[in-house]
C-alpha positions as CSV (number, residue, x, y, z in Angstrom):
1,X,-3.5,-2.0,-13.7
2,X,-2.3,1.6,-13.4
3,X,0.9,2.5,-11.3
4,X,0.4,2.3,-7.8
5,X,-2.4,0.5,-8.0
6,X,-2.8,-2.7,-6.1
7,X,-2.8,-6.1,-8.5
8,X,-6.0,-7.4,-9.8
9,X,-5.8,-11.0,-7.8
10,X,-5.6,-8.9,-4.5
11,X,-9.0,-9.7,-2.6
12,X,-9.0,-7.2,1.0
13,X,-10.9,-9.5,2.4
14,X,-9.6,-12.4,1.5
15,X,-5.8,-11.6,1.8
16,X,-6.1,-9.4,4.5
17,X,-3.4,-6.4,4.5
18,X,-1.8,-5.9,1.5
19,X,2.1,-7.2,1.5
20,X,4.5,-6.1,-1.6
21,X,6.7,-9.1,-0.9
22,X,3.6,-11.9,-2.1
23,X,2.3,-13.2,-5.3
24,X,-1.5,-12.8,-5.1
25,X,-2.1,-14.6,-8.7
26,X,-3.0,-18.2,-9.4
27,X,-0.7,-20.9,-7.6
28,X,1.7,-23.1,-9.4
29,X,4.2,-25.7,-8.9
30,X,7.7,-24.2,-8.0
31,X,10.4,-23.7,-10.1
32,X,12.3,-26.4,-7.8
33,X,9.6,-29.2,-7.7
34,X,9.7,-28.8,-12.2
35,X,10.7,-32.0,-13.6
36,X,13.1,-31.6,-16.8
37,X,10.1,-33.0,-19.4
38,X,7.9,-30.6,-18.4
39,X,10.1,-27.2,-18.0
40,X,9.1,-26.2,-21.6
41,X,5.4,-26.5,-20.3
42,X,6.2,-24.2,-17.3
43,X,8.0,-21.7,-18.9
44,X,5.3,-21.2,-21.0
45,X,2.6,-20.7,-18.3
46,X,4.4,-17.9,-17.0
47,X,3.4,-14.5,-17.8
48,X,6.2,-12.5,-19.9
49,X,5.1,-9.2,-20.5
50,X,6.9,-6.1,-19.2
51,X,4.4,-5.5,-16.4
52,X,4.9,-9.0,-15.1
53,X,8.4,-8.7,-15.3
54,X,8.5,-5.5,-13.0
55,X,6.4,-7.2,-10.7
56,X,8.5,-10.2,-10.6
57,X,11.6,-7.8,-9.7
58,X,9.9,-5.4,-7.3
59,X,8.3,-8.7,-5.6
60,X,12.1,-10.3,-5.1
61,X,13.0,-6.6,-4.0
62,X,10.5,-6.5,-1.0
63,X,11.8,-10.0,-0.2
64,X,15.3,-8.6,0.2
65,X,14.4,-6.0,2.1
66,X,12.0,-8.1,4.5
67,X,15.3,-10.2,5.3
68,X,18.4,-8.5,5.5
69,X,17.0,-4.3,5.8
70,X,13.8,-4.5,8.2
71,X,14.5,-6.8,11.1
72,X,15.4,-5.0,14.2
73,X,18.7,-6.4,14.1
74,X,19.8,-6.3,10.7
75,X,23.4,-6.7,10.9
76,X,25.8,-5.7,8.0
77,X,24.8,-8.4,5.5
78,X,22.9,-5.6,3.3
79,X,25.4,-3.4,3.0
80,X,28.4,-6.1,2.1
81,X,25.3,-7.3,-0.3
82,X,24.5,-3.9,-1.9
83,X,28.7,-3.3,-2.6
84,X,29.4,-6.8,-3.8
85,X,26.4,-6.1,-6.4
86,X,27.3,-2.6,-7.4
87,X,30.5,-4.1,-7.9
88,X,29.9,-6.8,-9.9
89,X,27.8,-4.6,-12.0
90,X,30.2,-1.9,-12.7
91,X,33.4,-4.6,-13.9
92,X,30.1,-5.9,-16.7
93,X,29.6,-2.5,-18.0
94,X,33.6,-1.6,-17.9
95,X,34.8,-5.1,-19.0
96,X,35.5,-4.0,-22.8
97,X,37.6,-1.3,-21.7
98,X,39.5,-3.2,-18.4
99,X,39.8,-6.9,-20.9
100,X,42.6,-4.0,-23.0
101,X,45.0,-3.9,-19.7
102,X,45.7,-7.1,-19.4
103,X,49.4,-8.0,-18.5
104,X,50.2,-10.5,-21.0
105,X,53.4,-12.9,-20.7
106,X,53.9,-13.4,-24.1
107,X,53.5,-10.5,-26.5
């Protein structure tokens, strides 16, 4: 599959219009209905390569956006979303240098 083509298990007629938000490949059982002896087994049907990944991420993307961004009224939620994640993300990739500020009671 080339970029920006469509995925291999899409059928036109089958499907009907194409929608970035579904998983067109083989049904399994979800990851919620997995019983504890047989997660090692499901883990290991699932496709790990890098293109699978993206599509995995791009898929959960589309979600978002069909929930919280494209309904007519959206709300607020996205935004308060999109700031609590950008957040989050920038203390991870500062925490080595904020963990040295620390105000100590005992030195």
């Amino acid at each position: 599959m080339a970029f920006g083509d469509y995925p291999a298990e899409y059928n036109a007629k089958a499907h009907g219009p194409y929608d970035p938000a579904r998983f067109y490949g083989k049904a399994d059982v979800p990851f919620g209905q997995v019983k504890l002896g047989e997660l090692g087994a499901w883990f290991g049907r699932r496709n790990k390569t890098p293109n699978a990944i993206a599509g995995a991420v791009s898929r959960a993307w589309w979600r978002w956006q069909h929930k919280y961004v494209f309904p007519k009224r959206a709300g607020i939620a996205p935004f308060f979303q999109l700031t609590v994640a950008s957040m989050t993300f920038f203390y991870m990739i500062n925490y080595t240098k904020l963990k040295h500020h620390r105000n100590y009671k005992y030195h």
